[in-house]
PyMOL commands that place a pseudoatom at each C-alpha (Angstrom):
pseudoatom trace, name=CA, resn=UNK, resi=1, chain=A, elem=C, hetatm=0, pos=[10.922, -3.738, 1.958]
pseudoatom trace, name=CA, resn=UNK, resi=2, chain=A, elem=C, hetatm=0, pos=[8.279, -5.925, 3.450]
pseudoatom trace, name=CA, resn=UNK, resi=3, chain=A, elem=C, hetatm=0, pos=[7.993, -9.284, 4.957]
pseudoatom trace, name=CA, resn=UNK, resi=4, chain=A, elem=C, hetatm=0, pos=[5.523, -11.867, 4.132]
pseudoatom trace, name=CA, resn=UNK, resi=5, chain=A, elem=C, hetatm=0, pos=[2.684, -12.147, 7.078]
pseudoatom trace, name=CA, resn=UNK, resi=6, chain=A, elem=C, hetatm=0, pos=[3.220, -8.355, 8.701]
pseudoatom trace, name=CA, resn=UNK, resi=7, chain=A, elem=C, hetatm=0, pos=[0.243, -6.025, 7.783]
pseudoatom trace, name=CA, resn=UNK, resi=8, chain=A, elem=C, hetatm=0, pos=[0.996, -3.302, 4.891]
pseudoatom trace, name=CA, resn=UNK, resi=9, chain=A, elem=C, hetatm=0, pos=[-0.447, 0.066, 4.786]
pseudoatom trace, name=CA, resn=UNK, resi=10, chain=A, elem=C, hetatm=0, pos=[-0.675, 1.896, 1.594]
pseudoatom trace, name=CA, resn=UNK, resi=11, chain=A, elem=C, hetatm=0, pos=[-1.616, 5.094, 1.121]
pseudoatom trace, name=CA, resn=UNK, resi=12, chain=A, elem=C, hetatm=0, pos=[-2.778, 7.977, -1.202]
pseudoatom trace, name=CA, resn=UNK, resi=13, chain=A, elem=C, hetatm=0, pos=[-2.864, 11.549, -0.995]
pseudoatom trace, name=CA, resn=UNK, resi=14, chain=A, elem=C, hetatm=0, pos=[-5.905, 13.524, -2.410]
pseudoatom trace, name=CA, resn=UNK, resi=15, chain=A, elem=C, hetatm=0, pos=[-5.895, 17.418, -3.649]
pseudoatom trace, name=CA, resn=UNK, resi=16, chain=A, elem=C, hetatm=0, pos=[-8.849, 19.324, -3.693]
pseudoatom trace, name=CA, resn=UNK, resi=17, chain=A, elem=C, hetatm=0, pos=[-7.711, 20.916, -7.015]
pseudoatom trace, name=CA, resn=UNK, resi=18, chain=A, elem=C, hetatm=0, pos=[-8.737, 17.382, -8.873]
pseudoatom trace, name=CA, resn=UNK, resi=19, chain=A, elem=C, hetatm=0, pos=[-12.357, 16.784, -8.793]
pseudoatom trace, name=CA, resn=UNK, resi=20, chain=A, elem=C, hetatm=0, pos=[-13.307, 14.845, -5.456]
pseudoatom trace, name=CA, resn=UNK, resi=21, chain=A, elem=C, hetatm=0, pos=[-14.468, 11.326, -6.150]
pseudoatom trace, name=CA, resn=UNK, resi=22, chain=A, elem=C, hetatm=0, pos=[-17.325, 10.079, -4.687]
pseudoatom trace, name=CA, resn=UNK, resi=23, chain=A, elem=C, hetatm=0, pos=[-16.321, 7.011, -1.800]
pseudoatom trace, name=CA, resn=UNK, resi=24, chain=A, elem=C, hetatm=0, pos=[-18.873, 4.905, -4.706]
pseudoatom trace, name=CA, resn=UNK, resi=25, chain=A, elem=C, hetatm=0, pos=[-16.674, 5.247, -7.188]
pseudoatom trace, name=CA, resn=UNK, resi=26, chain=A, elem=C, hetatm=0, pos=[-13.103, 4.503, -5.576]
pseudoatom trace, name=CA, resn=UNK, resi=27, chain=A, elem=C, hetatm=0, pos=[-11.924, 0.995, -4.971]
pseudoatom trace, name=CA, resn=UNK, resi=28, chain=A, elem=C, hetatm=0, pos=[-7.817, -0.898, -4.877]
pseudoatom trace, name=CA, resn=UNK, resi=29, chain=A, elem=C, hetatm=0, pos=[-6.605, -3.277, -7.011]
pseudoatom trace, name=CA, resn=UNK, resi=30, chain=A, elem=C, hetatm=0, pos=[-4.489, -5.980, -5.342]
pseudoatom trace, name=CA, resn=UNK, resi=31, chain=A, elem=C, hetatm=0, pos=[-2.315, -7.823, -7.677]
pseudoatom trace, name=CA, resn=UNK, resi=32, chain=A, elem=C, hetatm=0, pos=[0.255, -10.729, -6.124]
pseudoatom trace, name=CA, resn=UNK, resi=33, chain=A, elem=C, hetatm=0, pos=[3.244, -11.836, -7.318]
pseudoatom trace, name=CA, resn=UNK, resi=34, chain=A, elem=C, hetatm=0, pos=[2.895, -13.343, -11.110]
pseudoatom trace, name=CA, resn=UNK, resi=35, chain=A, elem=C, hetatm=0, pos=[-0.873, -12.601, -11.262]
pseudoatom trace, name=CA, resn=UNK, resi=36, chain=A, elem=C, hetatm=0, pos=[-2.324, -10.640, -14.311]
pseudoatom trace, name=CA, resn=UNK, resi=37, chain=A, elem=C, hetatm=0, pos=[-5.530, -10.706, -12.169]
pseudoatom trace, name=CA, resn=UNK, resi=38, chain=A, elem=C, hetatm=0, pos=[-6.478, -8.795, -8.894]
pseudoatom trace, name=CA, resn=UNK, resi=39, chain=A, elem=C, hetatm=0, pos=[-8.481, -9.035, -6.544]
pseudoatom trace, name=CA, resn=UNK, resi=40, chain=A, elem=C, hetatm=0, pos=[-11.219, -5.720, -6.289]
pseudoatom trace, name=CA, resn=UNK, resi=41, chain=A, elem=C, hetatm=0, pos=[-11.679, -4.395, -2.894]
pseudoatom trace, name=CA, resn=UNK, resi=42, chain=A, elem=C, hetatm=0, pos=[-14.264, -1.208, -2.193]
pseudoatom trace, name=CA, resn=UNK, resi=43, chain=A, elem=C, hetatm=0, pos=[-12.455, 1.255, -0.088]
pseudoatom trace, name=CA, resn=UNK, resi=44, chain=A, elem=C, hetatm=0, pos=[-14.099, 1.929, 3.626]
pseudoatom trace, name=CA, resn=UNK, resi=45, chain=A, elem=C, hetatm=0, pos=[-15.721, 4.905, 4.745]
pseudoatom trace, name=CA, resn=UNK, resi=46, chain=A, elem=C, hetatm=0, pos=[-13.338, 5.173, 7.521]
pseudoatom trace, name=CA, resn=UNK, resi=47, chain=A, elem=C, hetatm=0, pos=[-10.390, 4.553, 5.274]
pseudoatom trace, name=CA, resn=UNK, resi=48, chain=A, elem=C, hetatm=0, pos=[-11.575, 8.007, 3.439]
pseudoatom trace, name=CA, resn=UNK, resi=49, chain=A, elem=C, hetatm=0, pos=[-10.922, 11.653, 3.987]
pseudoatom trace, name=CA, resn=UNK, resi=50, chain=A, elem=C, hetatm=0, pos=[-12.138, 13.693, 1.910]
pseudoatom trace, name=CA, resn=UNK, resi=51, chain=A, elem=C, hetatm=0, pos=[-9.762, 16.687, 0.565]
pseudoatom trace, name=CA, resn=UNK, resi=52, chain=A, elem=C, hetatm=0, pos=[-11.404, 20.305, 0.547]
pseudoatom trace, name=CA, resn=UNK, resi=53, chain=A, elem=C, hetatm=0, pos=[-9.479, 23.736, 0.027]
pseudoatom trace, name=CA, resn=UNK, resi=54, chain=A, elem=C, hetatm=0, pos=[-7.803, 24.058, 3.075]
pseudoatom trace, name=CA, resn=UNK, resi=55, chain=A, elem=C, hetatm=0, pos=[-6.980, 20.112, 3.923]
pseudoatom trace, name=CA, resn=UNK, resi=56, chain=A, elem=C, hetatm=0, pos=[-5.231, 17.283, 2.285]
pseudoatom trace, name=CA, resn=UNK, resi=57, chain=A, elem=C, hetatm=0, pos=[-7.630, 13.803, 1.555]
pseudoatom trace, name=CA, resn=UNK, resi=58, chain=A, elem=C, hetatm=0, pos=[-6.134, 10.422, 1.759]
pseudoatom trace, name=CA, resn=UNK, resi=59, chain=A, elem=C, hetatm=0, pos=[-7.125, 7.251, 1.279]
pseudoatom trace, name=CA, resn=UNK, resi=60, chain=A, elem=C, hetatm=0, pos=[-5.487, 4.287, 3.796]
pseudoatom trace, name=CA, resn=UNK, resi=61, chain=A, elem=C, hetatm=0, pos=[-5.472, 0.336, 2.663]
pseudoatom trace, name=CA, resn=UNK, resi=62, chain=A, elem=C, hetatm=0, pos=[-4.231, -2.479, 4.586]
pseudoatom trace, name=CA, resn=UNK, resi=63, chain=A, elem=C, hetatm=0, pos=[-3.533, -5.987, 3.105]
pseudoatom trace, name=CA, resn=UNK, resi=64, chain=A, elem=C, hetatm=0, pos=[-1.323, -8.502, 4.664]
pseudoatom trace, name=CA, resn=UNK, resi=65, chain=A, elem=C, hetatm=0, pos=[0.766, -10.441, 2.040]
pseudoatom trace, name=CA, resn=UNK, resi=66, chain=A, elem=C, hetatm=0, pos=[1.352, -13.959, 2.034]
pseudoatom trace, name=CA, resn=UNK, resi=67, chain=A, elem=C, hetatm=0, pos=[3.820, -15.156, -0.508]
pseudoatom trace, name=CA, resn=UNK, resi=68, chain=A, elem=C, hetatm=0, pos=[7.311, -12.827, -1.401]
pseudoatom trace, name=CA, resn=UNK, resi=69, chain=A, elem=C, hetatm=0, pos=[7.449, -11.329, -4.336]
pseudoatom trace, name=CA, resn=UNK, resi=70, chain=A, elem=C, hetatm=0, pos=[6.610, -7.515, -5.950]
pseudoatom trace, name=CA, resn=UNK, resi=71, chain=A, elem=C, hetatm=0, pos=[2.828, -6.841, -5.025]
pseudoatom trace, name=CA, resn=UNK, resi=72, chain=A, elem=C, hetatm=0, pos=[0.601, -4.069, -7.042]
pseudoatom trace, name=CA, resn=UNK, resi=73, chain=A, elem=C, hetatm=0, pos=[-1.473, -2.292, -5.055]
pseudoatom trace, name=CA, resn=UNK, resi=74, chain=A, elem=C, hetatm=0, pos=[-3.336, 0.381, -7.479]
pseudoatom trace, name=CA, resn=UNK, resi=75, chain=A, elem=C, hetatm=0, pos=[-6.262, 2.939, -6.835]
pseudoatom trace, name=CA, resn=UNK, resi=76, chain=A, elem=C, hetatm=0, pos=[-8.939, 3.039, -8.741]
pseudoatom trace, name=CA, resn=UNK, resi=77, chain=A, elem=C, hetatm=0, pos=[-11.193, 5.935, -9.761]
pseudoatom trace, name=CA, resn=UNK, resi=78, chain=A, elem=C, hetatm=0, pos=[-14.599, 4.526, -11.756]
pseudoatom trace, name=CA, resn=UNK, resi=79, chain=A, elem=C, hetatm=0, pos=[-12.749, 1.669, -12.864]
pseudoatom trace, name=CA, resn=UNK, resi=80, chain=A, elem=C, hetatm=0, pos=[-9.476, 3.427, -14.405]
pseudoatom trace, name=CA, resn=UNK, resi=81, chain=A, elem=C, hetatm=0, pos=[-6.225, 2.887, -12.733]
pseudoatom trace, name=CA, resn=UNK, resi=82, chain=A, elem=C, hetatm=0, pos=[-4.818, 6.342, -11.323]
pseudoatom trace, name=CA, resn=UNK, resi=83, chain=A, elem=C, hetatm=0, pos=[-2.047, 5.213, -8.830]
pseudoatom trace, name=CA, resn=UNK, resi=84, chain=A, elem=C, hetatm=0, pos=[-0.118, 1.853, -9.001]
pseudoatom trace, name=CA, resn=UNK, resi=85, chain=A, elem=C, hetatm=0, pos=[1.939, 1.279, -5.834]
pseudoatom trace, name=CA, resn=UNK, resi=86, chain=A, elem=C, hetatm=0, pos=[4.483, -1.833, -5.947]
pseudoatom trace, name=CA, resn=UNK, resi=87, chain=A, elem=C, hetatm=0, pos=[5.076, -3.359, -2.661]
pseudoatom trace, name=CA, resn=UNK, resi=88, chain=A, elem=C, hetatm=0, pos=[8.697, -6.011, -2.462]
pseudoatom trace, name=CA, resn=UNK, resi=89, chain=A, elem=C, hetatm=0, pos=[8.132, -8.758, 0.114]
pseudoatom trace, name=CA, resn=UNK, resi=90, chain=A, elem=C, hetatm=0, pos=[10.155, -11.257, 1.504]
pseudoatom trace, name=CA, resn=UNK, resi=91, chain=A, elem=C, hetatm=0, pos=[11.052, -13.646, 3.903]
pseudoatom trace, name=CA, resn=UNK, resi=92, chain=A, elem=C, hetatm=0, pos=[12.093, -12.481, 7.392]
pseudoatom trace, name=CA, resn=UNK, resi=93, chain=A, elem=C, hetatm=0, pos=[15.899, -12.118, 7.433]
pseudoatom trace, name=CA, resn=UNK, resi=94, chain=A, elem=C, hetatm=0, pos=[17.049, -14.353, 10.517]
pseudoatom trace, name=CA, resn=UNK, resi=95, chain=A, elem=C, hetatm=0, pos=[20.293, -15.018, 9.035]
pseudoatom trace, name=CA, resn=UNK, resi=96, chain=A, elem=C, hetatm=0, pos=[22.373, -12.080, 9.419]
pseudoatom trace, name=CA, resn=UNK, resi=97, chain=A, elem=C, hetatm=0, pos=[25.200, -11.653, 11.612]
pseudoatom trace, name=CA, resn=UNK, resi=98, chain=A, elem=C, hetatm=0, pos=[26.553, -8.418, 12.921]
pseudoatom trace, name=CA, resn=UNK, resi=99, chain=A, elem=C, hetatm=0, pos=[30.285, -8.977, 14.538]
pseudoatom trace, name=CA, resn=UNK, resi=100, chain=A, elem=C, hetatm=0, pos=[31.218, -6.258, 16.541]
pseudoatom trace, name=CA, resn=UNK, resi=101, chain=A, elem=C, hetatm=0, pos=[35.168, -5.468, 17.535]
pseudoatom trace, name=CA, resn=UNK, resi=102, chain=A, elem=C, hetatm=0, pos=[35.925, -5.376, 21.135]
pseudoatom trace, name=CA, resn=UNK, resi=103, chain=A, elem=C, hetatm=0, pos=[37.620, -1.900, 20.144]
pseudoatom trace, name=CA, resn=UNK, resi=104, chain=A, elem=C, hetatm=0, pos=[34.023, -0.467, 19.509]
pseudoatom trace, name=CA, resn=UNK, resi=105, chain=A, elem=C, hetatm=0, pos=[32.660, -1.921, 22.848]
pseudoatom trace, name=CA, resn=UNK, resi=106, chain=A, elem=C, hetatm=0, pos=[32.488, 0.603, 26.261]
for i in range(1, 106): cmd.bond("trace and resi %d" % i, "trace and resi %d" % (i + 1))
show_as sticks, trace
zoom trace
């Protein structure tokens, strides 16, 4: 769970076993609460590691959300979705009260 106005970072891993995509051809779809529309972002160079045989790739976005609701947050290979990630965010809980016996105290 999330909370509106606190940076989110998604991420993806890569395999090597896949074919590698090209950084030109990646880019995240950002979908908020009750849109059918998203917003198109190109993913950063330094936000990109490239898998090969012997190491793991990932790719690392960071969005800060605004309103509370479920986010989507997909990757996107030359267009076509390949990874969806849904994101819950809502308001800071400030109304919560832990009571505590004075058994339980030292």
């Amino acid at each position: 769970m999330y909370t509106i106005n606190v940076k989110v970072t998604v991420n993806w891993t890569l395999y090597s076993k896949v074919a590698t995509p090209s950084l030109e051809d990646l880019s995240i779809l950002l979908k908020a609460p009750g849109c059918n529309s998203g917003i198109k972002y190109t993913v950063e160079e330094e936000n990109y590691t490239v898998p090969t045989f012997n190491k793991l790739g990932f790719i690392t976005f960071n969005f800060t959300p605004d309103i509370k609701g479920l986010w989507e947050v997909s990757l996107l290979v030359s267009n076509t979705e390949i990874k969806a990630q849904n994101i819950f965010v809502q308001d800071p809980d400030s109304k919560t009260t832990k009571f505590i016996r004075n058994s339980c105290l030292p």
